[in-house]
C-alpha positions in Angstrom: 80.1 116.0 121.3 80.7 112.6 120.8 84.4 112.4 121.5 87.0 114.3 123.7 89.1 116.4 121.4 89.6 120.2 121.5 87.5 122.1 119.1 90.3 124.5 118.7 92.4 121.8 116.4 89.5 120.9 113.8 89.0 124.8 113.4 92.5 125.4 113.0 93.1 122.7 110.2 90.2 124.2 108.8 91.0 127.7 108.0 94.3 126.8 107.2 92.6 124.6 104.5 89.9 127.1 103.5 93.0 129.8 103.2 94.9 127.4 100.8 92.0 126.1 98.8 91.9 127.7 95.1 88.0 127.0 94.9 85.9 128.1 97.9 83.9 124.8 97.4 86.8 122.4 98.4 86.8 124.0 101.9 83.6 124.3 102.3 82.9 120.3 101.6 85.9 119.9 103.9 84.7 122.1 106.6 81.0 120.0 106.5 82.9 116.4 106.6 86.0 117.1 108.6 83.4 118.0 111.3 81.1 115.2 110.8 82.8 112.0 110.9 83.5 113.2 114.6 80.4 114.5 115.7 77.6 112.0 114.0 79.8 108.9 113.6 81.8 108.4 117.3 80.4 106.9 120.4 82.7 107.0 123.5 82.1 104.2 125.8 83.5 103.4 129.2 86.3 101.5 127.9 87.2 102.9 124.2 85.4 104.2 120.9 82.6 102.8 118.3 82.7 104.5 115.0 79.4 104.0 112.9 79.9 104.5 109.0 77.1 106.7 108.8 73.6 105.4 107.7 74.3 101.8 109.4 74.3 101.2 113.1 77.3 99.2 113.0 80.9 99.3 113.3 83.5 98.4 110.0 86.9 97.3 110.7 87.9 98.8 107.1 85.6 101.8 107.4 86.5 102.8 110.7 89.9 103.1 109.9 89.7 104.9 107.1 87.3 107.3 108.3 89.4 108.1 111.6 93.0 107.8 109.6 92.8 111.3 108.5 92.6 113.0 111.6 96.4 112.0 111.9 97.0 115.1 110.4 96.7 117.0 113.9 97.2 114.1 116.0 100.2 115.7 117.4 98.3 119.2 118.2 95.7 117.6 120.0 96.3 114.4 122.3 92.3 114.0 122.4 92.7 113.2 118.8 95.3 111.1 119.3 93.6 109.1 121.8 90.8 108.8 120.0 92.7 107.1 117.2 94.1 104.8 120.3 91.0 104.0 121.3 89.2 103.1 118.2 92.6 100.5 117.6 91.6 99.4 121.1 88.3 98.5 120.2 89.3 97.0 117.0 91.8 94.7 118.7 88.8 93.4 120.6 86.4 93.1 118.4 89.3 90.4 116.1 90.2 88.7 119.2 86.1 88.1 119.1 86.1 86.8 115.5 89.0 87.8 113.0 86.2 86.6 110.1 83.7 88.8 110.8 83.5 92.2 109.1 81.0 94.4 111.1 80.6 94.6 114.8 77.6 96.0 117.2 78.7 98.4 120.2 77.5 95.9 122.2 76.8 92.2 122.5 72.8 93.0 121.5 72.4 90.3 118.9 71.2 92.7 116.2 72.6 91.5 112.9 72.3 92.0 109.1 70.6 89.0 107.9 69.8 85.8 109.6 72.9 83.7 108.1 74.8 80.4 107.9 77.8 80.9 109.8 79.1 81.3 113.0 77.7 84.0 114.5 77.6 85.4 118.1 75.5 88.3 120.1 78.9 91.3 119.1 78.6 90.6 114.9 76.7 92.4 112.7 78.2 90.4 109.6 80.6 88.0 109.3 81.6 88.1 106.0 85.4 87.1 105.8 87.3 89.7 104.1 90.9 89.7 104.3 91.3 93.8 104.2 89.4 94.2 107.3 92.8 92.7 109.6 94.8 94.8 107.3 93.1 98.5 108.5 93.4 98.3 111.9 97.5 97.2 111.5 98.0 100.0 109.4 96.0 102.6 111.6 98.1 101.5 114.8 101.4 101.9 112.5 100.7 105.0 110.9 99.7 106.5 114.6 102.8 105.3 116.1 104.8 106.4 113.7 103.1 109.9 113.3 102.7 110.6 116.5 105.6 108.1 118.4 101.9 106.7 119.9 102.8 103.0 121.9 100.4 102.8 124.4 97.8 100.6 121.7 100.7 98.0 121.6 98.7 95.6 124.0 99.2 92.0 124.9 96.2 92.1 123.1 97.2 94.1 120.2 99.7 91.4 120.0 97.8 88.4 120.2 95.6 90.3 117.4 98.7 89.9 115.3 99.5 86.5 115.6 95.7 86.0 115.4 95.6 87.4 112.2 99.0 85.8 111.3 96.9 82.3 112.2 94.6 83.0 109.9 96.1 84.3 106.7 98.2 81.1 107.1 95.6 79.2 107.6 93.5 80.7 104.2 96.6 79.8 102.2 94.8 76.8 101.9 90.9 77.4 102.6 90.0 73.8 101.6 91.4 73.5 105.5 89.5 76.0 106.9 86.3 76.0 109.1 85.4 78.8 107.8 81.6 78.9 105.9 79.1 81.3 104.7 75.8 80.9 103.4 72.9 83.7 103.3 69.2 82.9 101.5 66.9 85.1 99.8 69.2 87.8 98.7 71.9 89.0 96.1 73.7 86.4 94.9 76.9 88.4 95.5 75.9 87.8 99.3 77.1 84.5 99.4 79.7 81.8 98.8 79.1 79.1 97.1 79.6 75.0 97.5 77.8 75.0 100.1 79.3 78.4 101.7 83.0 76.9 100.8 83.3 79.1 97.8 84.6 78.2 94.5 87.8 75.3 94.2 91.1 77.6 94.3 94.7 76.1 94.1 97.6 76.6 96.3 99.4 80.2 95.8 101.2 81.2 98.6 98.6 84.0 98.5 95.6 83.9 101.3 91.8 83.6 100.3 89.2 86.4 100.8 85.7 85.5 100.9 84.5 88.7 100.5 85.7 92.0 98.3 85.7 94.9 99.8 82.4 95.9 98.6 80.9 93.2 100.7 80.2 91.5 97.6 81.9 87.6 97.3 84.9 87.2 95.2 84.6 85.6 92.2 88.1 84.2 92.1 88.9 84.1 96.0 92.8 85.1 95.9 91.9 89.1 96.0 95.2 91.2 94.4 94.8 94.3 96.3 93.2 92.5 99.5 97.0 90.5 98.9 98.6 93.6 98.3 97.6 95.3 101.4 98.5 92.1 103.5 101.7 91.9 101.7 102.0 95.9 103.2 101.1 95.3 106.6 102.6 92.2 107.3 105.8 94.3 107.1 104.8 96.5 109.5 103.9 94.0 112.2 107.2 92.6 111.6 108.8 96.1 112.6 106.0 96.4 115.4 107.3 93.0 116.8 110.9 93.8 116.3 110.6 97.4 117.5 107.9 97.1 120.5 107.7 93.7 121.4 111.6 92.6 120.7 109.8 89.0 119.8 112.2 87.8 116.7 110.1 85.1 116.3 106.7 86.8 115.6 108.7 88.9 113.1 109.9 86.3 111.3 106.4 84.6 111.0 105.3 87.9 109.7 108.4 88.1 107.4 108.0 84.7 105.9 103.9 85.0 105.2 104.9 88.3 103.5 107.1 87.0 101.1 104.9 83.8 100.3 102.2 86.1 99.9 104.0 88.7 97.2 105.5 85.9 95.5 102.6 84.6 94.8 101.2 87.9 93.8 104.4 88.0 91.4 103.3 84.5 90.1 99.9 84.5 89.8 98.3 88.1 89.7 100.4 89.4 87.3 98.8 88.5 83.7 100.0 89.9 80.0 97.0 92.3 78.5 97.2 93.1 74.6 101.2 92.9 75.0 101.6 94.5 78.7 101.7 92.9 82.3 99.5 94.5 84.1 97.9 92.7 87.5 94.6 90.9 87.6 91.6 91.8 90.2 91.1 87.6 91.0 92.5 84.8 90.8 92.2 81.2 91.5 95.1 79.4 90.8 93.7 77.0 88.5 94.7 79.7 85.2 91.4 81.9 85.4 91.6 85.5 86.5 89.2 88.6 86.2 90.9 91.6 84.6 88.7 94.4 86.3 88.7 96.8 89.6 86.3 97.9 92.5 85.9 101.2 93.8 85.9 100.1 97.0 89.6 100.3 98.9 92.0 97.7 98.7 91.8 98.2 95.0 94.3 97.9 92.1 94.1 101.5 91.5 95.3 101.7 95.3 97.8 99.8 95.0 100.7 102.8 95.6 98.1 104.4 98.0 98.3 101.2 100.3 102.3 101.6 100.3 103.0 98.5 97.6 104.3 99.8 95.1 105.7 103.4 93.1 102.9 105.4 91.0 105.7 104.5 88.2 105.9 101.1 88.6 105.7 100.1 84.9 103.3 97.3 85.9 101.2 100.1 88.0 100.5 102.4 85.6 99.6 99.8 82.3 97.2 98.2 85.3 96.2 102.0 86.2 96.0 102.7 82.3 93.6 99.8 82.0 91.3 100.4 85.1 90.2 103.7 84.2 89.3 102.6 80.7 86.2 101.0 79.3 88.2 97.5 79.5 87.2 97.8 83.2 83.8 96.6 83.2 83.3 99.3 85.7 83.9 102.3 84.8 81.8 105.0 83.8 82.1 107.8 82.1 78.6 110.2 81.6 78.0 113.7 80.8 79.0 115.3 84.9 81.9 112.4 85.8 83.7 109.8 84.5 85.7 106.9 86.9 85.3 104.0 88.4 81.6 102.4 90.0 81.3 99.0 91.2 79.1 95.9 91.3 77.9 96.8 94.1 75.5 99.7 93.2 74.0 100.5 89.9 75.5 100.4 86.3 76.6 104.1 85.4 77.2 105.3 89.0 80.6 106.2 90.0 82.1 106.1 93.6 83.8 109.1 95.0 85.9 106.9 97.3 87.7 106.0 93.7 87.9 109.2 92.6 90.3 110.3 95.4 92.3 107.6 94.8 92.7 108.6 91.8 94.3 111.6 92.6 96.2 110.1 95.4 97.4 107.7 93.2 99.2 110.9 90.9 102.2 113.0 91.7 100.2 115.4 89.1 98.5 118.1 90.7 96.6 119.4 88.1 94.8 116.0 87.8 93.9 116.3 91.8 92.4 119.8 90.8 90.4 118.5 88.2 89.0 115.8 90.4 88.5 117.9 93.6 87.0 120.3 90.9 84.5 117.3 90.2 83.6 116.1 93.4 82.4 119.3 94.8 80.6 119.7 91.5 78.6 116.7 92.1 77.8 116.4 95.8 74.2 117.4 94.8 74.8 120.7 96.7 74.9 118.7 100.1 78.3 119.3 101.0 78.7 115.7 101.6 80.4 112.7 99.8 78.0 109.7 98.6 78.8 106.3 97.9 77.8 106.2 94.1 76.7 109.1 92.1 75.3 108.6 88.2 77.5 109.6 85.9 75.0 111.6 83.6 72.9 113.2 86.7 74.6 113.8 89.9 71.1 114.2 91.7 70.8 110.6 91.9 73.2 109.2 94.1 73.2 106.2 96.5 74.1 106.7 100.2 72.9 109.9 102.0 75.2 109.8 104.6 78.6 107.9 104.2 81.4 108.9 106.4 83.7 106.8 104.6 83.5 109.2 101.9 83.8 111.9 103.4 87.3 111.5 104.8 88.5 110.4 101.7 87.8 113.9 100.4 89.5 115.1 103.1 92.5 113.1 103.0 92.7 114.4 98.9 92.2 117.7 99.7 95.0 117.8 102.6 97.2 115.6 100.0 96.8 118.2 97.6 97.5 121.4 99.8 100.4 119.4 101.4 99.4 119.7 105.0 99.1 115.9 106.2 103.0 115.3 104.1 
């Protein structure tokens, strides 16, 4: 076992869930990935935790997160759990003090990297692909454990010098035409690089901060990311209470207070956009008047948007985005003969992402719709018990990503959602 956490916890969760679950297939796919994020994707090490995200030898800051967040659920039963979520914020912390522009990290400073890019790399990063959701995960991980579990021993000097670190840069991304930051890789997708040079595209002033990268790894096409914004907007007001709260430093509240602000009202400015007679909020923008009216699979996403803690699943401007999304006006989204939702650029037309699926359904108050998706995952996990990244919409057989933790917890965190036990 990769971790120190007592067995007794995960079984317990278990059978309550299998107990609770109307189809027998829910907890039986819960059973498989509740148990396998901890025992195939967590490396203890002397000082804290590595968590892999399954078929990749490297370390996320957004998948890590989201893998681990669910085992909040019995953080308070089991104080290994809990310090395993402490742990993995510790190693977090240090990996953004190391670079806050790099997405993926090795377990140790080996060298071993992705591809051979144009940026500035050093022996810890796997990829450093700026994205401006991977400082938002590890913020909200350390806030939902401290407020879950009343958790403070992750609130470091270093944890704090990781917020004003990532303060620095969101301030400093306002206005990228100032920033060092480049990124240039040859030979492969195009969605693997920035362009002008590894600038990106021009982008005007917002009071929104730039994201190189989506989620999806893939560049932005219009660099001033909604959701990515949405999320910061989200987390910024937790440091501010983190810094208030733990830190009593008024100041570094403030900061945090003022960014968040500039940042939504530039949401409010720019990234909401009137669609056959409705607001609804664009994927990209740049500032100069062009926007993309679409959304990703991969989380921060529109469709996430009440997930992430922005907004109400009524919000008026919510649901006609939400209405819009899973619709064929969103270039991607699928809908075959086994599944319908939404896919993404980064894998092939007609395959949908389970990952959206859930938040679908945690992005309802309706629990028949969670049925009916839980219904469809298990239906089309290609009798592995297992979540994939993407899975054709007409033959669930072909999927992309044997082994992807992220997706996993996801179904996890649905599931418990839906029976009420992480509320």
């Amino acid at each position: 076992m990769s971790a120190n956490y007592s067995k007794s916890v995960i079984e317990k969760i278990k059978k309550e869930v299998a107990e609770r679950s109307a189809n027998p297939r829910w907890s039986e796919v819960f059973s498989n990935c509740f148990d396998n994020t901890l025992e195939t994707t967590v490396r203890r090490t002397v000082d804290d935790i590595f968590v892999i995200t399954g078929d990749i030898p490297a370390m996320w800051l957004r998948d890590s997160s989201a893998q681990i967040k669910p085992y909040l659920a019995v953080a308070n039963e089991d104080e290994g759990i809990k310090q395993l979520i402490r742990s993995l914020v510790d190693r977090q912390v240090k990996c953004i003090l190391i670079d806050p522009y790099a997405n993926a990290f090795n377990e140790t400073e080996n060298g071993h990297c992705y591809h051979q890019d144009i940026t500035e790399m050093n022996g810890w990063i796997w990829e450093r692909k700026y994205e401006v959701d991977s400082l938002c995960y590890p913020v909200e991980l350390a806030y939902l454990l401290w407020k879950k579990t009343g958790e403070t021993g992750h609130f470091t000097n270093d944890f704090k010098h990781a917020l004003e670190t990532i303060i620095g840069v969101f301030r400093t991304e306002q206005q990228h035409e100032n920033s060092m930051y480049r990124f240039e890789r040859f030979g492969e997708r195009p969605e693997d690089t920035l362009s002008n040079n590894g600038l990106g595209e021009p982008c005007n002033y917002t009071g929104m901060t730039w994201s190189g990268f989506r989620p999806s790894d893939d560049s932005c096409t219009y660099n001033y990311l909604i959701p990515a914004n949405m999320f910061a907007v989200v987390i910024l007001g937790y440091m501010e209470a983190i810094s208030n709260e733990i830190y009593n430093d008024n100041l570094l509240a403030e900061k945090a207070n003022r960014l968040k602000k500039d940042i939504d009202q530039g949401i409010s400015q720019w990234g909401i956009v009137e669609h056959n007679g409705q607001k609804v909020y664009a994927y990209e923008v740049d500032g100069l008047g062009n926007y993309l009216l679409m959304d990703d699979a991969n989380v921060p996403s529109l469709l996430a948007a009440p997930y992430l803690g922005y907004c109400a699943f009524d919000d008026m401007i919510y649901q006609n985005t939400r209405a819009l999304i899973l619709s064929d006006e969103n270039p991607y989204y699928y809908e075959g003969i086994e599944l319908k939702g939404v896919g993404s650029e980064h894998t092939p037309k007609d395959y949908v992402w389970p990952i959206a699926l859930c938040i679908q359904g945690l992005t309802t108050d309706n629990q028949l719709e969670k049925a009916k998706l839980l219904d469809t995952l298990v239906k089309t996990d290609a009798n592995t018990n297992h979540m994939h990244e993407g899975i054709n919409v007409n033959d669930s057989s072909q999927y992309t990503r044997e082994w992807f933790s992220w997706a996993n917890m996801m179904f996890c965190e649905l599931l418990l959602d839906y029976l009420r036990i992480s509320k």
